[in-house]
C-alpha positions, -999 to 999 in steps of 0.1 A, spaced: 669 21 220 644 44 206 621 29 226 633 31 257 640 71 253 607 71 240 594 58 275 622 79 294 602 111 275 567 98 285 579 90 320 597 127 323 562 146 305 541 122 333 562 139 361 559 171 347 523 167 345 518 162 384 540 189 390 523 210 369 488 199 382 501 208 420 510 242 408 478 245 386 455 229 422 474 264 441 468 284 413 429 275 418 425 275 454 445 311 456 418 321 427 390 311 445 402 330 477 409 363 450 370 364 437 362 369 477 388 400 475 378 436 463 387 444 429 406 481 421 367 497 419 368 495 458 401 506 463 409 536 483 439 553 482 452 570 514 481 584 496 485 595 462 502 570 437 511 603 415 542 623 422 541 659 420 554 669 383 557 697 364 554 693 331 546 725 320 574 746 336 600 751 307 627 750 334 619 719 351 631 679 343 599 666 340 590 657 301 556 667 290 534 636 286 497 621 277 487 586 289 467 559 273 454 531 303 433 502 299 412 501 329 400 466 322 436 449 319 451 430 343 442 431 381 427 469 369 453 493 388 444 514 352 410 521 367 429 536 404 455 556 384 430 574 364 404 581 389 433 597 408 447 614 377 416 635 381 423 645 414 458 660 409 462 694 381 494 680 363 475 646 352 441 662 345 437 658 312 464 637 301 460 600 312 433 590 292 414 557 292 420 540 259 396 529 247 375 558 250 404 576 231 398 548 202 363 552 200 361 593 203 339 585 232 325 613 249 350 634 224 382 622 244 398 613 210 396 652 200 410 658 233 436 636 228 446 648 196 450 683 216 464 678 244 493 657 220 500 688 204 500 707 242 530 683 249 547 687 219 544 725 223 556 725 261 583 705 250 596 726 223 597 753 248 619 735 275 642 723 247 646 764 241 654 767 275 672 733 285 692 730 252 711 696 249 683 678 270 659 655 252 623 665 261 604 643 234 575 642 250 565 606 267 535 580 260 527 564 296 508 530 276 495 510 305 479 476 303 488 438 287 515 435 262 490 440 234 481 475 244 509 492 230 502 486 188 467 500 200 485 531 216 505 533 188 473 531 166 458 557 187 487 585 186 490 580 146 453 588 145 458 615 162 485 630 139 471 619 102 452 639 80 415 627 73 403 619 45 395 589 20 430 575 23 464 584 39 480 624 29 499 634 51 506 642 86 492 673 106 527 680 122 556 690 100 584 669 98 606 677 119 578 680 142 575 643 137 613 638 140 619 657 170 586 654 189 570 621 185 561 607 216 590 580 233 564 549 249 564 540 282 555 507 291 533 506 327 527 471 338 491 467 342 486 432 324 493 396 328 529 390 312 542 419 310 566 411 291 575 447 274 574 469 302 597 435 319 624 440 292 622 479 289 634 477 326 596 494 340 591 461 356 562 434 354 540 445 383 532 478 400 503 483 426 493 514 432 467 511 456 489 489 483 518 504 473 519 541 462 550 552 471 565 526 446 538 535 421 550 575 421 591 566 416 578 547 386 560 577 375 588 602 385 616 582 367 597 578 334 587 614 333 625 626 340 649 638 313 674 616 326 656 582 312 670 577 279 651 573 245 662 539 225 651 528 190 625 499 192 613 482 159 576 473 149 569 447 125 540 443 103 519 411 94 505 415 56 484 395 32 502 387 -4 493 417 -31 481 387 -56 452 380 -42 463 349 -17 447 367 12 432 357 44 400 363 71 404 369 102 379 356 132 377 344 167 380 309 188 341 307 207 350 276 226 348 240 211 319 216 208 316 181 225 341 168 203 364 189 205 361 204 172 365 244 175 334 269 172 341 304 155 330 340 161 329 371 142 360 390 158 365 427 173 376 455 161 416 447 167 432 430 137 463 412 132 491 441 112 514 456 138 535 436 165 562 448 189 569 415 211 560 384 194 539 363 168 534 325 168 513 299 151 501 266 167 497 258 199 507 286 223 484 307 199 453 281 205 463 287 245 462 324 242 426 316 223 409 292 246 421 318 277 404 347 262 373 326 252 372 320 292 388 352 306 374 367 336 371 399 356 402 382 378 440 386 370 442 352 391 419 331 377 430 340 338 465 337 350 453 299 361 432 296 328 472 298 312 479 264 330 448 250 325 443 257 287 484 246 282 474 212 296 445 204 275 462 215 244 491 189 251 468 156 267 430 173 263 403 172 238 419 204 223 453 187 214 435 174 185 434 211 167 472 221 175 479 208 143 508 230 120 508 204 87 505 227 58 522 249 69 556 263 59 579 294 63 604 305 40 628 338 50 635 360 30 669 379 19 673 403 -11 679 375 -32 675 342 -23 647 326 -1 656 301 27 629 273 44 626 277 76 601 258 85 598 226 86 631 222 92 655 200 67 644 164 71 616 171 94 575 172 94 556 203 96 532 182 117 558 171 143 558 205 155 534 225 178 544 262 174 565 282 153 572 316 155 595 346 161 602 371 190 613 409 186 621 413 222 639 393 246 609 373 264 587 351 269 557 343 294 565 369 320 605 365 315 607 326 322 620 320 282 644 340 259 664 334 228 697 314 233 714 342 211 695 371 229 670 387 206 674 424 203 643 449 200 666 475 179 686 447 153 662 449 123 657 411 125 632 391 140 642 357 158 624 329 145 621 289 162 597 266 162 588 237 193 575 207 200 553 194 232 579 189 260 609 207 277 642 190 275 665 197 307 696 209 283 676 242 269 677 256 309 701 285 315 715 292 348 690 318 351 665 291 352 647 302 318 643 283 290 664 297 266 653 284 230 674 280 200 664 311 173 678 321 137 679 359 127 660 369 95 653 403 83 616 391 67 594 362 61 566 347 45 546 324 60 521 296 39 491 279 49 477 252 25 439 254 34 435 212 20 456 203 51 448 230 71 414 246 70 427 274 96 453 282 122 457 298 152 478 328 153 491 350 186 504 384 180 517 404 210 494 385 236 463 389 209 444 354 198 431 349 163 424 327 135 435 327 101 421 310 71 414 314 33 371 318 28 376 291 -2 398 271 19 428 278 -9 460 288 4 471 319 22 503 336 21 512 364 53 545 381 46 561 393 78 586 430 73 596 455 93 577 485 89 592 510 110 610 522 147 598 537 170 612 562 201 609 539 239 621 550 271 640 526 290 649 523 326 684 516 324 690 506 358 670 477 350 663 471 312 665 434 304 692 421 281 699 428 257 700 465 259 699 481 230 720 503 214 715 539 220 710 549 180 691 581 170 653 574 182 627 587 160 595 578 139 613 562 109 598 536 84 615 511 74 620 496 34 616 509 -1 595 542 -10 563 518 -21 570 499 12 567 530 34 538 545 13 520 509 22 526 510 56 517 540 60 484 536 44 475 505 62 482 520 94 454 551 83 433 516 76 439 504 111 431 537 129 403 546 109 382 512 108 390 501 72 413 478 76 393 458 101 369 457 72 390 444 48 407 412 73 376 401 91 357 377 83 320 378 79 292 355 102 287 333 68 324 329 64 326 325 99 298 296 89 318 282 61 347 276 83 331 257 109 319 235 85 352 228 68 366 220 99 346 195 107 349 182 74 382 178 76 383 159 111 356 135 102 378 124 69 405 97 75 434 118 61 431 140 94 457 142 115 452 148 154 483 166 157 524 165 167 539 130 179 561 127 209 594 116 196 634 121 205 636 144 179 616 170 191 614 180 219 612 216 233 585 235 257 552 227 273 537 267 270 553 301 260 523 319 268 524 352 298 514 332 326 532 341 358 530 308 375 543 285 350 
């Protein structure tokens, strides 16, 4: 009996291969046409894709603002809005690209920090003259799903004292209660899958479509879009010394066996969306080890890269054994993973989601997961897609438990590393002596979002009182606090990656640990479990 569903499963997993290669042969021949088409450098726009605001008038609806766009994300629409930002007087000077914001190039972090304190100060003026309207000032983040814990980054840099460590704040409190900037999500990446559940949508063009491109812009600059509570979660390594390293996937040999690199400056602490291990975080890996200057082609490197870590020489390192996560209550601790009765190794990815969505909207949570709850919603999969998880919607909607904090183990003996994804953002994990590793998973804090709320994707969350608040005990807020100071200021990037002789050391473990007979190539295929094929932001599958 088993072995006839056994052969029903194979049979089912063979037709979804074809279909998935027809898709995947599409997705190519459209990429090849896209290299031949111009890229947003060599757009022109006839017509402005920047309504005419006024920001600055303490009678008007328009909510002061600063911007932070990544140029490079996506199809690079960042690059068109601000080369027109510098056209028109109201955006001079606040859409800002990113990255040069991060790195204080040319001085635009300095202008940054002021013209953050020019929208706080505009908007205590309309609030004067409006009272009763909510003018916190807005943060237009545009790029991938990942941009927005750097924007975040980027604003609390902006805001803390410098020094050696963490002090204080250069606005008052109530400064910081009343003003912090609300987060707007523009769609300029792959997924989208925040601006997609904030109701901003998952695509905007603004050089073939400007009109559209200015109603964005006009309704999340308005007054009348209201400001929800959104929670942040932080990722952090156990106080006793059971730390990790962080580094990067650099393709994988003949064999099959992974090769490592030294990683960037962006390190694995704050996540809005999501965070897995396994294999959707070895997808979101091999795709940025091959990621291109074209949105098509990396959105076709998602199918690709899903394929080979299911049937290809890369299924060998989706591999979770050693692995286990307990949650955790006030007193009592619960395993979550591996389930009751079940292998850790029978499994490809376990994880948890803060917002309602998956790979561009295509899955969700069964029992809707809500950015404002306090909990995050935890599963864990297998290779293939059973027909009974579809919804009517036609999204897989995966089974999910509510916990309020975790801790996740890695046993380094069975596991010299593992893959991680956090908010769109590949890395690898591992312990230098190849020991265990502990990463305890909390809430550190809400944030202020604006939400369209003609269009904001279910759940919607409750209107509560949005404002900067950290989350825990007094210690628990001072830590947070003090690691995001880390973050902005370069330390903590220190401190989690690993060095080029760890880097070294790792490689060599790995292949260790392959060549020895106790290795184990990965999950099974069995009746037991069986879930999706890839969660990852790809908009074709």
């Amino acid at each position: 009996m088993e072995a006839a569903q056994n052969g029903q499963l194979v049979g089912q997993a063979a037709q979804a291969g074809q279909k998935v290669a027809q898709v995947g042969q599409q997705a190519m021949q459209e990429a090849a046409q896209a290299v031949l088409r111009p890229q947003s450098a060599l757009y022109t726009v006839s017509e402005s894709c920047l309504p005419d605001v006024t920001p600055e008038d303490p009678m008007s609806d328009d909510v002061p603002f600063v911007g932070l766009l990544n140029p490079r994300s996506g199809s690079k629409m960042g690059d068109v809005f601000l080369r027109e930002a510098q056209k028109r007087t109201a955006y001079t000077g606040r859409l800002f690209d990113i990255v040069h914001v991060a790195s204080n190039h040319n001085s635009k972090g300095d202008e940054f920090r002021a013209q953050l304190d020019r929208a706080r100060d505009e908007a205590k003026e309309k609030k004067t003259g409006q009272p009763g309207k909510d003018f916190r000032p807005r943060l237009i983040c545009g790029g991938g799903d990942g941009t927005a814990s750097f924007a975040l980054t980027c604003v609390f840099k902006a805001l803390m004292l410098e020094g050696d460590e963490f002090t204080g704040y250069r606005w008052s409190t109530d400064d910081l209660n009343e003003f912090f900037p609300a987060l707007v999500q523009l769609p300029l990446g792959t997924g989208n899958d925040l601006a997609g559940i904030l109701g901003w949508g998952r695509t905007i063009d603004p050089a073939t479509n400007p009109k559209g491109a200015q109603c964005w812009f006009k309704k999340a600059l308005s007054v009348q879009s209201p400001v929800h509570a959104f929670d942040v979660w932080g990722l952090f390594p156990s106080n006793d010394g059971i730390s990790f390293k962080a580094c990067m996937l650099n393709g994988l040999d003949k064999q099959g066996s992974p090769l490592f690199k030294v990683a960037g400056h962006s390190v694995p602490f704050l996540t809005l969306l999501y965070f897995s291990m396994g294999r959707d975080a070895f997808v979101v890996a091999q795709v940025e080890h091959h990621r291109t200057n074209f949105q098509i082609l990396n959105k076709a490197q998602y199918l690709v890269q899903a394929i080979q870590a299911v049937r290809g020489p890369g299924a060998s390192n989706v591999n979770l054994d050693g692995v286990e996560v307990l949650g955790v209550e006030e007193t009592s601790q619960l395993r979550l993973y591996p389930p009751a009765r079940l292998k850790a190794g029978e499994f490809q990815t376990v994880g948890f989601m803060n917002i309602n969505s998956l790979s561009a909207g295509r899955v969700e949570a069964r029992d809707q997961a809500n950015f404002s709850d306090e909990k995050i919603d935890f599963y864990c999969e297998s290779a293939f897609s059973a027909l009974t998880e579809i919804n009517k919607e036609l999204k897989l909607a995966i089974p999910t438990e509510k916990h309020h904090r975790s801790l996740w183990r890695v046993d380094g003996e069975k596991q010299p590393c593992t893959f991680i994804q956090y908010d769109g953002e590949g890395r690898v994990l591992f312990h230098p002596d190849g020991g265990v590793f502990e990463l305890h998973v909390r809430q550190v804090m809400q944030i202020p979002v604006v939400v369209d709320i003609e269009n904001v994707g279910p759940p919607a969350s409750q209107p509560l009182p949005a404002a900067l608040r950290f989350i825990g005990s007094e210690a628990e807020k001072a830590e947070a606090q003090q690691r995001i100071y880390q973050l902005a200021y370069g330390a903590l990037t220190a401190e989690l990656n690993a060095t080029d002789e760890e880097v070294r050391g790792l490689e060599q473990r790995v292949r260790n640990i392959r060549g020895s007979q106790d290795y184990l190539p990965g999950p099974t295929i069995s009746s037991r479990n069986i879930t999706s094929i890839c969660h990852m932001p790809c908009t074709i599958c």
